[in-house]
C-alpha positions as CSV (number, residue, x, y, z in Angstrom):
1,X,121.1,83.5,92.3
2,X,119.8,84.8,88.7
3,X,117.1,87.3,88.6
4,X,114.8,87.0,85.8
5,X,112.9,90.2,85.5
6,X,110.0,90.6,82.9
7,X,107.4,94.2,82.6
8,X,104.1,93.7,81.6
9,X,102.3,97.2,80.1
10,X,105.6,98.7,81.6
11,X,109.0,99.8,80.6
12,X,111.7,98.2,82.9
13,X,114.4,101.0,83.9
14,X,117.6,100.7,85.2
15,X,116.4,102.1,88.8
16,X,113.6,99.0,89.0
17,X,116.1,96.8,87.8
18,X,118.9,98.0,90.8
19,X,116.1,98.6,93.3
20,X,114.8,95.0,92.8
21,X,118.3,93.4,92.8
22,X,119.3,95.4,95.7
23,X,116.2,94.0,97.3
24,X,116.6,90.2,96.6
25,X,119.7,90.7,98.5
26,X,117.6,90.4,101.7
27,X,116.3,87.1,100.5
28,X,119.8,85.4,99.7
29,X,121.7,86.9,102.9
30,X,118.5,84.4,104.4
31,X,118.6,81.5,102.8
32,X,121.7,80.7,100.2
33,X,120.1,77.5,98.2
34,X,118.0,80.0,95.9
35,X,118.7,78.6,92.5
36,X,116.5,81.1,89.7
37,X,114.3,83.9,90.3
38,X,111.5,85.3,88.2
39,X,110.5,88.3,88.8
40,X,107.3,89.8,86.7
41,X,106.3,93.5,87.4
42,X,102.9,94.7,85.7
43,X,100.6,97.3,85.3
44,X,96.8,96.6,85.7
45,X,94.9,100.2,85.6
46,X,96.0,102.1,88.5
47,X,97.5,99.2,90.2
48,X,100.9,98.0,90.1
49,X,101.7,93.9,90.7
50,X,104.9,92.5,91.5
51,X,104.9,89.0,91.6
52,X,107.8,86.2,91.8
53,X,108.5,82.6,91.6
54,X,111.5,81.2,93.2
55,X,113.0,78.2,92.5
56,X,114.4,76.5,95.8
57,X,115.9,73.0,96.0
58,X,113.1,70.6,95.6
59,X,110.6,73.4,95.7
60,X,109.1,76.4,94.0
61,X,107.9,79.3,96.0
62,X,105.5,82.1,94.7
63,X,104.4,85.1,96.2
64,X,102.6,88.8,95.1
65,X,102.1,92.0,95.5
66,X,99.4,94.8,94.5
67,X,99.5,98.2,95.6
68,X,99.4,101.8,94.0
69,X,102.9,102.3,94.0
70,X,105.7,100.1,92.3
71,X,108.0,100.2,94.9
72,X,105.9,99.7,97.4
73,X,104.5,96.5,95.3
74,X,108.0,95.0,95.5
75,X,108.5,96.0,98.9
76,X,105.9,93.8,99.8
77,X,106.9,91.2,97.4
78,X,109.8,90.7,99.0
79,X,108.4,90.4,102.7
80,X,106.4,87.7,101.5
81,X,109.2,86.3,99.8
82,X,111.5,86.6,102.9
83,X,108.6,84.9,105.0
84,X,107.5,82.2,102.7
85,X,111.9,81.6,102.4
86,X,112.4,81.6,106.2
87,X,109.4,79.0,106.8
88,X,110.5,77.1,103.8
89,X,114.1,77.0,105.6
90,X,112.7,76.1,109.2
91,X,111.0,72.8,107.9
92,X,114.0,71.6,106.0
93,X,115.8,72.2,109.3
94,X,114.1,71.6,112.0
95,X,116.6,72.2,114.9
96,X,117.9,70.0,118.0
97,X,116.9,70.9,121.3
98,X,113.2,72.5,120.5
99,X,111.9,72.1,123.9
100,X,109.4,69.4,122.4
101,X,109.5,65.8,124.2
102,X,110.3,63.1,121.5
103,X,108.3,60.7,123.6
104,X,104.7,61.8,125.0
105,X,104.4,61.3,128.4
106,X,102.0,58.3,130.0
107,X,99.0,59.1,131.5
108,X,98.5,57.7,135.0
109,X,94.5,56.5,136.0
């Protein structure tokens, strides 16, 4: 996966730049098939936004984060991320053996 990471109004270190790679890590031990990543982090007045568009086969998923703190901003960027990824994973592969009938059952009058 490539990790594209972008500062708005902030200087990107080499601690955001680990700290968000180590991060991302989650998301590709989930689901392998991530192809680019674009990370932008920003400052908007006291807030801090993290925000990220993945590009999945046949898909592109986006997600943000506000908060005070940076690190908590990409924490919760990456939750989002892992959710949105692990949904996004379920419907491509829906699995065998769901419990659900494949034929609905006949009601008797």
């Amino acid at each position: 996966m490539q990790i594209n990471l972008t500062g708005h109004h902030i200087e990107l270190t080499d601690a955001l730049r680990d700290y968000v790679d180590s991060k991302f890590e989650r998301v590709a031990r989930h689901f392998d098939h991530v192809i680019n990543a674009h990370v932008i982090l920003s400052v908007e007045k006291v807030n801090k936004k993290a925000e990220a568009n993945l590009q999945v086969n046949g898909a592109k998923i986006f997600a943000d984060s506000v908060h005070e703190d940076m690190y908590a901003a990409i924490d919760g960027l990456i939750d989002k991320l892992d959710r949105q990824v692990l949904k996004y994973k379920e419907k491509k592969n829906p699995r065998k053996g769901s419990g659900i009938p494949e034929t609905p059952e006949s009601s008797e009058s």
